[in-house]
PDB file of N, CA, C and O in Angstrom, chain B, residues numbered from 101:
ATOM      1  N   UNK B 101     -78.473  55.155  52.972  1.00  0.00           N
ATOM      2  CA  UNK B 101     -77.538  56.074  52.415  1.00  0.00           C
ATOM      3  C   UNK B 101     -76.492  55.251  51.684  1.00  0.00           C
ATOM      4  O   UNK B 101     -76.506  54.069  52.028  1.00  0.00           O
ATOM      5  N   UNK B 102     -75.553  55.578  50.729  1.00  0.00           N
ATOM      6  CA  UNK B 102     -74.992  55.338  49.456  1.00  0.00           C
ATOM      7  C   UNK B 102     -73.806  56.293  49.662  1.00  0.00           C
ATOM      8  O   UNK B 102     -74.145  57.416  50.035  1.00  0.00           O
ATOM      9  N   UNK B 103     -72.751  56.130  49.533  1.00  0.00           N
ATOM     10  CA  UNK B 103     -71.866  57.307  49.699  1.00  0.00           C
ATOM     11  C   UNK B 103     -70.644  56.469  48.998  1.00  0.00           C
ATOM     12  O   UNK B 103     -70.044  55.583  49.608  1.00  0.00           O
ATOM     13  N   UNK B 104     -70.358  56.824  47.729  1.00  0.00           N
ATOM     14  CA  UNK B 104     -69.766  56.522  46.252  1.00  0.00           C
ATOM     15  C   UNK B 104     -68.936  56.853  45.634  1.00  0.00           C
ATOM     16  O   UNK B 104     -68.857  56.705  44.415  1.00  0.00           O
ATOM     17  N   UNK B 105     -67.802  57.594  46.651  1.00  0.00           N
ATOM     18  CA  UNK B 105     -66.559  58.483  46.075  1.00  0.00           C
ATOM     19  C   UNK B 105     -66.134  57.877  44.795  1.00  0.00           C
ATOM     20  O   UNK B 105     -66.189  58.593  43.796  1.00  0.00           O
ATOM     21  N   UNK B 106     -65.808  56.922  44.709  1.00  0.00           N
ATOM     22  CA  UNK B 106     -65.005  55.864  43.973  1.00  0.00           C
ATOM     23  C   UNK B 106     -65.078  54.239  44.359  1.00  0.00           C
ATOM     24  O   UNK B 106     -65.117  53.680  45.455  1.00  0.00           O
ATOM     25  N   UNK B 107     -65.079  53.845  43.329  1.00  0.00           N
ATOM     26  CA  UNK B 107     -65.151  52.332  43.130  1.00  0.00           C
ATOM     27  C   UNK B 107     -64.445  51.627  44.735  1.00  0.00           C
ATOM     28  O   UNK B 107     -65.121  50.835  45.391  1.00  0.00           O
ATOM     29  N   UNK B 108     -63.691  51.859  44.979  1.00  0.00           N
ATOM     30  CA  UNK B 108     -62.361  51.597  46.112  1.00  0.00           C
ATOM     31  C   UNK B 108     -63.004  52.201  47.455  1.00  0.00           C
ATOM     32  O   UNK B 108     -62.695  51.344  48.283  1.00  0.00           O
ATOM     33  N   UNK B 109     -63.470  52.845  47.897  1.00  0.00           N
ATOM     34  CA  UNK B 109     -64.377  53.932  48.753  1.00  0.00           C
ATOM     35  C   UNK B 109     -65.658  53.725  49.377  1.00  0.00           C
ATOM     36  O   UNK B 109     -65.882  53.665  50.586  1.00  0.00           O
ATOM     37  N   UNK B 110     -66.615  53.604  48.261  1.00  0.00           N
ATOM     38  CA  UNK B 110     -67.512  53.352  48.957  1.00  0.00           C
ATOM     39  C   UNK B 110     -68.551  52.307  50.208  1.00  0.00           C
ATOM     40  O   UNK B 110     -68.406  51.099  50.391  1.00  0.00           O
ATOM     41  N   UNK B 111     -69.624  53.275  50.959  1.00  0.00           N
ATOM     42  CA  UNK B 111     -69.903  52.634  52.108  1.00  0.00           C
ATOM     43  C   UNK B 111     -71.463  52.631  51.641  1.00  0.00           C
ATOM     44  O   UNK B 111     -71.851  53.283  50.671  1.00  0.00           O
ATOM     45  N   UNK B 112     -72.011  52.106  52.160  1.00  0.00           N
ATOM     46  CA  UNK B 112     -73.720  51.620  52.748  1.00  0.00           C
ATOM     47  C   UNK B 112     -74.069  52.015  54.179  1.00  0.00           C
ATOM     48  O   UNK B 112     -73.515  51.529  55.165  1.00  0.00           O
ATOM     49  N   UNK B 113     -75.058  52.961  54.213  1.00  0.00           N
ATOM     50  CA  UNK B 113     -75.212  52.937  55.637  1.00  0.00           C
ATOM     51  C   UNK B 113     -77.071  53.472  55.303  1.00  0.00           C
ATOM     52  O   UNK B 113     -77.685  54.037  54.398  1.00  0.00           O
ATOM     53  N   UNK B 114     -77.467  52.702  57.043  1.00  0.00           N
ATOM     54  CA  UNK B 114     -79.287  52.969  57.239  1.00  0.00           C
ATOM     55  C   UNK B 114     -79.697  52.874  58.653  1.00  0.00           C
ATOM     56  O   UNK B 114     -79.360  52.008  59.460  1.00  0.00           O
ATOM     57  N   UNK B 115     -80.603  54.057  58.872  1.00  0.00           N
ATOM     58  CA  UNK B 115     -80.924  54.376  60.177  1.00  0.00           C
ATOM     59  C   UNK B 115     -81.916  55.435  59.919  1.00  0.00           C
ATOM     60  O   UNK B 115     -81.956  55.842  58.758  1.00  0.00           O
ATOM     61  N   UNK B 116     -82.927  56.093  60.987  1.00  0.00           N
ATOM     62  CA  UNK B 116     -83.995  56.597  61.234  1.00  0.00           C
ATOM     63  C   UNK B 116     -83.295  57.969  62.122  1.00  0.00           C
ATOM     64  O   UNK B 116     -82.388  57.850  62.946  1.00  0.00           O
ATOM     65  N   UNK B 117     -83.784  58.930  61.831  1.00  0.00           N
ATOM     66  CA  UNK B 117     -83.362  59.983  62.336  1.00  0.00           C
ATOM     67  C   UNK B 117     -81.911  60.538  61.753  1.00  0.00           C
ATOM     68  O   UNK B 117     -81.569  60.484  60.571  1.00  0.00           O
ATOM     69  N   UNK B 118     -81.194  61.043  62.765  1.00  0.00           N
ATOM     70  CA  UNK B 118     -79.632  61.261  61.709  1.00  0.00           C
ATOM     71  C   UNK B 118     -78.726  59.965  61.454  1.00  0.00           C
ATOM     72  O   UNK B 118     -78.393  59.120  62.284  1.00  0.00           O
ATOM     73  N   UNK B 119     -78.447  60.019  60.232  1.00  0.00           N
ATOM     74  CA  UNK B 119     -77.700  59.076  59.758  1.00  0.00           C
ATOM     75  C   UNK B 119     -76.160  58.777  59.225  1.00  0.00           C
ATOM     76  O   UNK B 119     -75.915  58.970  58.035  1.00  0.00           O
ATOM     77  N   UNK B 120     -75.141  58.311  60.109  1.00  0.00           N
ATOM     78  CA  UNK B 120     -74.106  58.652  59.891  1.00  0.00           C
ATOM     79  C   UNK B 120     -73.153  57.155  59.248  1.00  0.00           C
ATOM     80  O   UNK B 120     -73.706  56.058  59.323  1.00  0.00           O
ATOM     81  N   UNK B 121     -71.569  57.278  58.574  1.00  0.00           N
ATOM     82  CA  UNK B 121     -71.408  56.149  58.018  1.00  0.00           C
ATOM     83  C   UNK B 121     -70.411  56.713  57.787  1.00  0.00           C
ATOM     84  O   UNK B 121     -70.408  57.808  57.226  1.00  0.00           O
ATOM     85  N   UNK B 122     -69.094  55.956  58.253  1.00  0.00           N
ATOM     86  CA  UNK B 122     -67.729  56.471  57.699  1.00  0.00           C
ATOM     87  C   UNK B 122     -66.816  55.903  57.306  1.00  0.00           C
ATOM     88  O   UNK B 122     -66.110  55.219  58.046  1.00  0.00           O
ATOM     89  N   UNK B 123     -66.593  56.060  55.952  1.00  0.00           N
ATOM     90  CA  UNK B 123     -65.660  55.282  55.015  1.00  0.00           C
ATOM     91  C   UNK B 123     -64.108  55.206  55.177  1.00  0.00           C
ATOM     92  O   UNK B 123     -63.410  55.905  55.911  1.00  0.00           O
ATOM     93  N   UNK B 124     -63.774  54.346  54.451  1.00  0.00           N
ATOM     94  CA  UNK B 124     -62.365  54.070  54.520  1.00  0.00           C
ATOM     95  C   UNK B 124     -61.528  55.038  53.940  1.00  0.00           C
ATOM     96  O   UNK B 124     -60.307  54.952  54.070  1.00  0.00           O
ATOM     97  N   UNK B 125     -62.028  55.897  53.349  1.00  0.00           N
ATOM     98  CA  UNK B 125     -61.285  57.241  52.827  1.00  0.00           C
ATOM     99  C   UNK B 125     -61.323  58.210  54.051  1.00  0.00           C
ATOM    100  O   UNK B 125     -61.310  59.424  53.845  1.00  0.00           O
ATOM    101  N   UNK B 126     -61.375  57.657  55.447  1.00  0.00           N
ATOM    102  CA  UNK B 126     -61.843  59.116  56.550  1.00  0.00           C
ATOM    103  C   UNK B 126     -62.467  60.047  56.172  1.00  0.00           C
ATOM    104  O   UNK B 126     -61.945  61.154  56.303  1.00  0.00           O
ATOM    105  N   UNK B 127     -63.654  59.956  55.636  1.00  0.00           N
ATOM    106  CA  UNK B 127     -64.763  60.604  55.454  1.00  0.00           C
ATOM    107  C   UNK B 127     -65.807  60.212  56.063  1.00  0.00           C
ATOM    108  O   UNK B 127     -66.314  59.125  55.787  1.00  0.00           O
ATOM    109  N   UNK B 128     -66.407  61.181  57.173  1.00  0.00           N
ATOM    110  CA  UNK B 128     -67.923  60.694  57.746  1.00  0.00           C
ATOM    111  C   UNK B 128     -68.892  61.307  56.775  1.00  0.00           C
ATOM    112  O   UNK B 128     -68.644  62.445  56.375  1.00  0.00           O
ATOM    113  N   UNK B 129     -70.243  60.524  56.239  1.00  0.00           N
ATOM    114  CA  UNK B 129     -71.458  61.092  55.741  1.00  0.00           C
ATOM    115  C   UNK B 129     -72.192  61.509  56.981  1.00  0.00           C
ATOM    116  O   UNK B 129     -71.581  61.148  57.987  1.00  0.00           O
ATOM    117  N   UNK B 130     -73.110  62.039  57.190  1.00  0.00           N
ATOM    118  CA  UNK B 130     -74.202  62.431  58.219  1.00  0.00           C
ATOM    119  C   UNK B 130     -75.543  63.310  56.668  1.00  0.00           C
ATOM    120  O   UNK B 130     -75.652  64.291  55.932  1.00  0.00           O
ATOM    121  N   UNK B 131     -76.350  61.765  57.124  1.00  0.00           N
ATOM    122  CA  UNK B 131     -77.794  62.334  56.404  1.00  0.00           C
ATOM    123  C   UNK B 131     -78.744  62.651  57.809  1.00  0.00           C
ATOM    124  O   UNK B 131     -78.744  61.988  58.847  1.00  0.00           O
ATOM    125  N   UNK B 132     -79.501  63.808  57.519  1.00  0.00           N
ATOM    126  CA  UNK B 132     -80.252  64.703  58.819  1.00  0.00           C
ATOM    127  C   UNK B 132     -81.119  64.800  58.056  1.00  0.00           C
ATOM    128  O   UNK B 132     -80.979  65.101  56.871  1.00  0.00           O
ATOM    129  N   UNK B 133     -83.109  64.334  59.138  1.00  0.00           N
ATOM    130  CA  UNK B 133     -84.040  65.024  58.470  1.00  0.00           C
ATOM    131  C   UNK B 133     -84.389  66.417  58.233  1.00  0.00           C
ATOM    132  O   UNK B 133     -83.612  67.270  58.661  1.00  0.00           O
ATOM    133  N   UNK B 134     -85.531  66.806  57.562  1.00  0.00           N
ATOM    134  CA  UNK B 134     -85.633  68.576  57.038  1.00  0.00           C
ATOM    135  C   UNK B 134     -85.733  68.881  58.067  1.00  0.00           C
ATOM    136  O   UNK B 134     -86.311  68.233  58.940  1.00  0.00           O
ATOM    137  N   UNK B 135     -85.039  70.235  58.237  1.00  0.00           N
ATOM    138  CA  UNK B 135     -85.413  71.350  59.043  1.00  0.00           C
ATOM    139  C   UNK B 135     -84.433  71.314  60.246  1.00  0.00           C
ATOM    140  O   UNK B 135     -84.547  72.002  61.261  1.00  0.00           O
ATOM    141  N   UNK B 136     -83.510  70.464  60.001  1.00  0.00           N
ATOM    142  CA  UNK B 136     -82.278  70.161  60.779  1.00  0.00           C
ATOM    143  C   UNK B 136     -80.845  70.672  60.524  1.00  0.00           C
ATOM    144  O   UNK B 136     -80.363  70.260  59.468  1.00  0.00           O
ATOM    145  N   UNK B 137     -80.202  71.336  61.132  1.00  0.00           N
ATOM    146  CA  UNK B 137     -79.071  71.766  61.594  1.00  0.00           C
ATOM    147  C   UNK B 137     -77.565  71.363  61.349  1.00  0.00           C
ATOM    148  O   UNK B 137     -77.117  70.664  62.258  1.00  0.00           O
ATOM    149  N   UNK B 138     -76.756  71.623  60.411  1.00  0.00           N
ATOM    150  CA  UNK B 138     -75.302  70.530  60.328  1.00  0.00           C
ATOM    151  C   UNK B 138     -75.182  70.091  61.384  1.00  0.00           C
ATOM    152  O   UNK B 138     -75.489  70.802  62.341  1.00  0.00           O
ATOM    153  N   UNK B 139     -74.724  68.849  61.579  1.00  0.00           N
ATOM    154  CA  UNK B 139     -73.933  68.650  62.849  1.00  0.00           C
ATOM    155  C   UNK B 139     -72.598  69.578  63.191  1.00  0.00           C
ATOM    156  O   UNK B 139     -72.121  70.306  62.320  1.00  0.00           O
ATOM    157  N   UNK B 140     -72.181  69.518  64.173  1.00  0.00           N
ATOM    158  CA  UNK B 140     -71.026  70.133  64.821  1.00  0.00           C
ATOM    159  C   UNK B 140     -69.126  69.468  63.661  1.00  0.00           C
ATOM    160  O   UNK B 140     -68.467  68.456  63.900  1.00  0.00           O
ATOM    161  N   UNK B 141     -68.974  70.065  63.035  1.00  0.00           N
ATOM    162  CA  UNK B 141     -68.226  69.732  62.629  1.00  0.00           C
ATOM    163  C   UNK B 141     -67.971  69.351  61.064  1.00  0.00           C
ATOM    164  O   UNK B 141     -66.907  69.005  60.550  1.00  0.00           O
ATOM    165  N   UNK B 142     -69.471  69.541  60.344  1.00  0.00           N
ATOM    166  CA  UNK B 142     -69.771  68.725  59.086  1.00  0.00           C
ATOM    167  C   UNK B 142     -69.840  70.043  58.237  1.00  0.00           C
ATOM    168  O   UNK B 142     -69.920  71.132  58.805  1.00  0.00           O
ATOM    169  N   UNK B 143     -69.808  69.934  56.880  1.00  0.00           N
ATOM    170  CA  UNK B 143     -69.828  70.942  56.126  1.00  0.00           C
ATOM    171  C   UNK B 143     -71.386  70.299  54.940  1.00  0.00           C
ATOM    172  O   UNK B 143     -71.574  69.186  54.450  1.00  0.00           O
ATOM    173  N   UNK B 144     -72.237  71.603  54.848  1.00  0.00           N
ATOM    174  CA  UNK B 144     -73.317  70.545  53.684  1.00  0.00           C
ATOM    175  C   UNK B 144     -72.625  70.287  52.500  1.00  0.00           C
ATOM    176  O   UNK B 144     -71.605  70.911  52.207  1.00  0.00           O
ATOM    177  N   UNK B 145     -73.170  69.293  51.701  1.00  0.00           N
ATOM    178  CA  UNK B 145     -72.771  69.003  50.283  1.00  0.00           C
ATOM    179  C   UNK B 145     -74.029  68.744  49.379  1.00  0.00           C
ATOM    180  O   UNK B 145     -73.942  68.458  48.185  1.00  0.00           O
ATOM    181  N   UNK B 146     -75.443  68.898  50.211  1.00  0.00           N
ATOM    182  CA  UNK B 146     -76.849  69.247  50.130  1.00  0.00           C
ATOM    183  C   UNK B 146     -78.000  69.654  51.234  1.00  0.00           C
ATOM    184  O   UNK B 146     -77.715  69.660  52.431  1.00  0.00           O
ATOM    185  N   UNK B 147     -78.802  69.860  50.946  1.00  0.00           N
ATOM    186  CA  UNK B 147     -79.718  70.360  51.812  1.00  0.00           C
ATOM    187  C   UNK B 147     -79.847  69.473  52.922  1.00  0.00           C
ATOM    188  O   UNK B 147     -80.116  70.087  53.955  1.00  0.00           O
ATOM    189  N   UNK B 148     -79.726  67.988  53.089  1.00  0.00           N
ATOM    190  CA  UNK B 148     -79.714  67.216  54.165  1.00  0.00           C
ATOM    191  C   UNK B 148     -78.118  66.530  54.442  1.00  0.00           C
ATOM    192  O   UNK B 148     -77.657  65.876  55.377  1.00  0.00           O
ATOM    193  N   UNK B 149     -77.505  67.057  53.060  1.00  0.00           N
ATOM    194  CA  UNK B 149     -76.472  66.129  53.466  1.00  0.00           C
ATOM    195  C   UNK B 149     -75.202  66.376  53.900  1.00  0.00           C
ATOM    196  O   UNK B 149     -74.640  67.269  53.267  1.00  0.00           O
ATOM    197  N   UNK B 150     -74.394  65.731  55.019  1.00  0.00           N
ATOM    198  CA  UNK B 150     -72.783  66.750  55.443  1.00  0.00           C
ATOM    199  C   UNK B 150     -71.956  65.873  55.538  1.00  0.00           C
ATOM    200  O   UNK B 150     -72.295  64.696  55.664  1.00  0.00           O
ATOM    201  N   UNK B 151     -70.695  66.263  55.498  1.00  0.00           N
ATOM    202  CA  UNK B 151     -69.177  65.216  55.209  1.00  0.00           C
ATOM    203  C   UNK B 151     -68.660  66.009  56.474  1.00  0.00           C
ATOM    204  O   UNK B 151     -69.148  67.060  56.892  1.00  0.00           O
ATOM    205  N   UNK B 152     -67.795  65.457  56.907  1.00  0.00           N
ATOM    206  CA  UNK B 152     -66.417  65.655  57.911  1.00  0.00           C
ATOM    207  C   UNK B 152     -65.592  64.776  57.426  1.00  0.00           C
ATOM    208  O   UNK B 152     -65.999  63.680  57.043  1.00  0.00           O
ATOM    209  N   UNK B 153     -64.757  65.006  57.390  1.00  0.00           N
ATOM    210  CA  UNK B 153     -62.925  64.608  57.148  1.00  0.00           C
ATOM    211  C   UNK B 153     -62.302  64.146  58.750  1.00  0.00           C
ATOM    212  O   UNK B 153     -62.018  64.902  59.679  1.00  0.00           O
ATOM    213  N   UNK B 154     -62.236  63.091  58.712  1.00  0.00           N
ATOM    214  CA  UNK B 154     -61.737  62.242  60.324  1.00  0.00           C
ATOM    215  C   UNK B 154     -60.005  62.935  60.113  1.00  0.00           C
ATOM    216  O   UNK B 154     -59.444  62.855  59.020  1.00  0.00           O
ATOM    217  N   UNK B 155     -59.347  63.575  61.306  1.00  0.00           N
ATOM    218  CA  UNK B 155     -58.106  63.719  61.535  1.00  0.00           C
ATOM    219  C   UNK B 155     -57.290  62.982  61.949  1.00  0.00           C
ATOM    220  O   UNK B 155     -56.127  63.362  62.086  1.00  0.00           O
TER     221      UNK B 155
END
């Protein structure tokens, strides 16, 4: 996973099953395979993919 807000921002993250990675902007990514469920807390921004905002 690739997660590219901005030049200043972005993270790299890789793993098997759900895949999570959270940038220095307090933003978590979470990539989930098909047929899977947001996580608890994440909003989609595609069919596999969800953000949360760290408080």
């Amino acid at each position: 996973m690739i997660a590219y807000p901005d030049a200043d921002d972005w993270i790299v993250g890789c793993g098997g099953g759900v895949t999570r990675a959270a940038g220095p902007d307090g933003i978590t990514y979470s990539i989930v395979p098909d047929g899977m469920s947001a996580p608890d807390g994440f909003t989609a921004v595609s069919e596999n993919v969800f953000v949360s905002r760290q408080s």
